[in-house]
VONU-660919 format. One line per field, with one value per atom (N, C-alpha, C, O, CB): x, y, z; atom name; residue number from 1. Coordinates in steps of 0.001 Angstrom, whole numbers. Last residue first. Glycine has a CB too. Example, Ala and Ser with C-alpha at 12.3 -4.5 7.8 and 13.67 -1.06 7.14 Angstrom:
BEGIN
xx <- 12850/13670/12900/13409/14084/13190/12300/13200/14236/11308 $
yy <- -2250/-1060/30/1138/-598/-5690/-4500/-3300/-3319/-4473 $
zz <- 7080/7140/7870/8039/5725/7800/7800/7800/8465/9046 $
atome <- N/CA/C/O/CB/N/CA/C/O/CB $
num <- 2/2/2/2/2/1/1/1/1/1 $
This chain:
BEGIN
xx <- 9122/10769/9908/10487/11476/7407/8321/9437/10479/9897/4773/6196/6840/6705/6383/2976/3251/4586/5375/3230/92/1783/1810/1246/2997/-3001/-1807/-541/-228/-2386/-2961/-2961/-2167/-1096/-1635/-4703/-3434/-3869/-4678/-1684/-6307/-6820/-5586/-5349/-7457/-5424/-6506/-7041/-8131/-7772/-2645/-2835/-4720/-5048/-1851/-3613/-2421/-2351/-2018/-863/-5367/-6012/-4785/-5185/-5974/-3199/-4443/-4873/-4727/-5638/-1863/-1136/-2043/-1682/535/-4076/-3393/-2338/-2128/-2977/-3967/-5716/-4725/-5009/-7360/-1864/-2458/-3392/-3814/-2750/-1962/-959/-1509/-1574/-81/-4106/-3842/-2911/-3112/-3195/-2775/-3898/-4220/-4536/-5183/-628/27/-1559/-1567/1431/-2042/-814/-846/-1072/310/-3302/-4037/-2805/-2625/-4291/-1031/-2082/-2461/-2063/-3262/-180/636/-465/-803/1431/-1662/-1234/-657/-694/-375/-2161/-3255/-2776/-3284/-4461/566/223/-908/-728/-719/762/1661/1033/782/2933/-1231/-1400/-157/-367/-1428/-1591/-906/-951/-757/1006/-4722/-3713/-3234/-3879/-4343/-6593/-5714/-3958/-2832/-6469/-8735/-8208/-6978/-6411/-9213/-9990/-9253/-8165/-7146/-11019/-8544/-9745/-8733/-7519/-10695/-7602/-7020/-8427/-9124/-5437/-8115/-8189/-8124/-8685/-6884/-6982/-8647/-9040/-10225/-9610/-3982/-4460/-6468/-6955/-4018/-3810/-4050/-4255/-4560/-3341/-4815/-5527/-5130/-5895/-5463/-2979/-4142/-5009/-5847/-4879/-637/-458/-2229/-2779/411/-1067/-875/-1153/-2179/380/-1298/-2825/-2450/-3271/-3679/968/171/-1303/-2065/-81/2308/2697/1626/1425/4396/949/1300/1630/769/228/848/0/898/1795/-967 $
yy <- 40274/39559/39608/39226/37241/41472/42883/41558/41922/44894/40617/40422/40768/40315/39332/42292/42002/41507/42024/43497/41837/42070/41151/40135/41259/44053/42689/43045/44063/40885/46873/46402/44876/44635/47852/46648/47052/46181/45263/46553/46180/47345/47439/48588/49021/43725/43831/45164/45264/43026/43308/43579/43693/43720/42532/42828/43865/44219/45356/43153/40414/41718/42822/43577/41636/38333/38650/40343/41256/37562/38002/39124/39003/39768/38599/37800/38657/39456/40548/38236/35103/36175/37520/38350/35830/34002/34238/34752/34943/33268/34236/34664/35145/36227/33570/31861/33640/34672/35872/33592/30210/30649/31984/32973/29703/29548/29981/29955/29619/28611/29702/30176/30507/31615/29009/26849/28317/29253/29486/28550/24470/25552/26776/27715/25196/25200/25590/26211/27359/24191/24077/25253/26115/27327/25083/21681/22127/23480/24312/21585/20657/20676/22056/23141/18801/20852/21631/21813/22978/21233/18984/20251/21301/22511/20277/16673/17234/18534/19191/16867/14948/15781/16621/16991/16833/12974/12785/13356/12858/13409/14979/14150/13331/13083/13191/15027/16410/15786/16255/17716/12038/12837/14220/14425/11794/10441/11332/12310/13037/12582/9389/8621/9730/9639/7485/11197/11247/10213/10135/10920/10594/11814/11598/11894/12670/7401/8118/9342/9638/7957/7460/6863/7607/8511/5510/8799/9593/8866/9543/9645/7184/9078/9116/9367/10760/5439/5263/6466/6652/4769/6045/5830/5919/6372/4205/7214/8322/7839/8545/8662/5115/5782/7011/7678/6302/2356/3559/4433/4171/4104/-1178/0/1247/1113/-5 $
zz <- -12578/-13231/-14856/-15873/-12411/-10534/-11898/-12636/-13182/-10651/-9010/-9658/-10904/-12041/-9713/-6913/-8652/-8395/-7603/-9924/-4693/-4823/-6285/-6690/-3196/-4454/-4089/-4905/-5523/-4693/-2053/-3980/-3825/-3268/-5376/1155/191/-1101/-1228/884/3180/1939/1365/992/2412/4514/3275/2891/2328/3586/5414/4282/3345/2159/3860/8213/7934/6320/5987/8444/7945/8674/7888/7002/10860/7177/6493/6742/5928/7118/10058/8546/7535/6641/7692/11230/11228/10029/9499/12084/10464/10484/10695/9832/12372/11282/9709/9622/8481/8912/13808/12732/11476/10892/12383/14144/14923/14408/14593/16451/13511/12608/13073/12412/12635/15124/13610/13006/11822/12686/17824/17454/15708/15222/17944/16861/17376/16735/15540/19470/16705/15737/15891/15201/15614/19435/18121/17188/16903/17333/21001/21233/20049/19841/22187/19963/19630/19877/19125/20294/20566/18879/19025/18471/18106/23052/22532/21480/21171/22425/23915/24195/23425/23334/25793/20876/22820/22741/21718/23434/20074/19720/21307/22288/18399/20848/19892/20012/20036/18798/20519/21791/21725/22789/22206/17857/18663/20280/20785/19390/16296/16945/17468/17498/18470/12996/14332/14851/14143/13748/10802/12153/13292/14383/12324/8900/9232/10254/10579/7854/9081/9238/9734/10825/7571/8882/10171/10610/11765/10752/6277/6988/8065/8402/6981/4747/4753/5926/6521/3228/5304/5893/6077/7149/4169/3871/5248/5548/6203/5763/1371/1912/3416/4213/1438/811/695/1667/2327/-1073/741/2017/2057/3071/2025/-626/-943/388/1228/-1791/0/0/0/832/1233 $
atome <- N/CA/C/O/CB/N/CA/C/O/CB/N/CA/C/O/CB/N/CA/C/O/CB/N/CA/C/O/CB/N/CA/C/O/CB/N/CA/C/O/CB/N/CA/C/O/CB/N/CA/C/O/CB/N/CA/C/O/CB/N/CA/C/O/CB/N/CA/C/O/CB/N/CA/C/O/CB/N/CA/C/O/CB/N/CA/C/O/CB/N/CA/C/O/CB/N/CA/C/O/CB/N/CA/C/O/CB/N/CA/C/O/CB/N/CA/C/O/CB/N/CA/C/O/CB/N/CA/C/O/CB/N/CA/C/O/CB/N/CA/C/O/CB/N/CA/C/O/CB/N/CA/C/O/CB/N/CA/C/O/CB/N/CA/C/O/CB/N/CA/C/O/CB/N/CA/C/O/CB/N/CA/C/O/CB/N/CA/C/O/CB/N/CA/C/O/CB/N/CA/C/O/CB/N/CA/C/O/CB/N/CA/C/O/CB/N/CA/C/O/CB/N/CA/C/O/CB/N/CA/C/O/CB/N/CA/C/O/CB/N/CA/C/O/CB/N/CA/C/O/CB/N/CA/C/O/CB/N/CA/C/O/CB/N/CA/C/O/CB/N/CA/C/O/CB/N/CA/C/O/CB/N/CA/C/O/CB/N/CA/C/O/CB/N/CA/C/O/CB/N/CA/C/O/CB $
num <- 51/51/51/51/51/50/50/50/50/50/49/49/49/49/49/48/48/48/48/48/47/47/47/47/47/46/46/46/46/46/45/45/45/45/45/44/44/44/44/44/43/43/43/43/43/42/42/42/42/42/41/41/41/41/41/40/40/40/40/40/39/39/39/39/39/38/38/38/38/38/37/37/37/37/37/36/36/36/36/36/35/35/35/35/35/34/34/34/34/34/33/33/33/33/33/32/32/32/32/32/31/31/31/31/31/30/30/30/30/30/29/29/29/29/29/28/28/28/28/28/27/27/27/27/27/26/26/26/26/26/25/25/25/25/25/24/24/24/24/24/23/23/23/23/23/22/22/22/22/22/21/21/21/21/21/20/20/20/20/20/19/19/19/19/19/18/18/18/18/18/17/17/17/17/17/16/16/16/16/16/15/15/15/15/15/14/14/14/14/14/13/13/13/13/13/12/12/12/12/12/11/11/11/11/11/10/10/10/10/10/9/9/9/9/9/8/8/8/8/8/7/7/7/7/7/6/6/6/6/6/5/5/5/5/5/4/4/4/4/4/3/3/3/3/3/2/2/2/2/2/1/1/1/1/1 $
């Protein structure tokens, strides 16, 4: 079997209970981020690449 099915099986096996207080700390963390540097750029012109 493919390492892709292994991965996918225990990714959608996994409950919230599952996961250690560091992980779930983390996430938060780096989506709290990303709403943020979302928030910091939404009335700016998106970004061009001049190459």
């Amino acid at each position: 079997m493919p390492l892709v099915d292994d991965i996918a099986r225990y990714a959608t096996g996994l409950t919230f209970d599952d996961l250690s207080d560091h992980a779930i700390r983390t996430v938060k963390q780096r989506l709290v981020d990303s709403l943020g540097c979302r928030l910091g750029v939404f009335d700016q012109p998106p970004a061009v690449n001049d190459r």
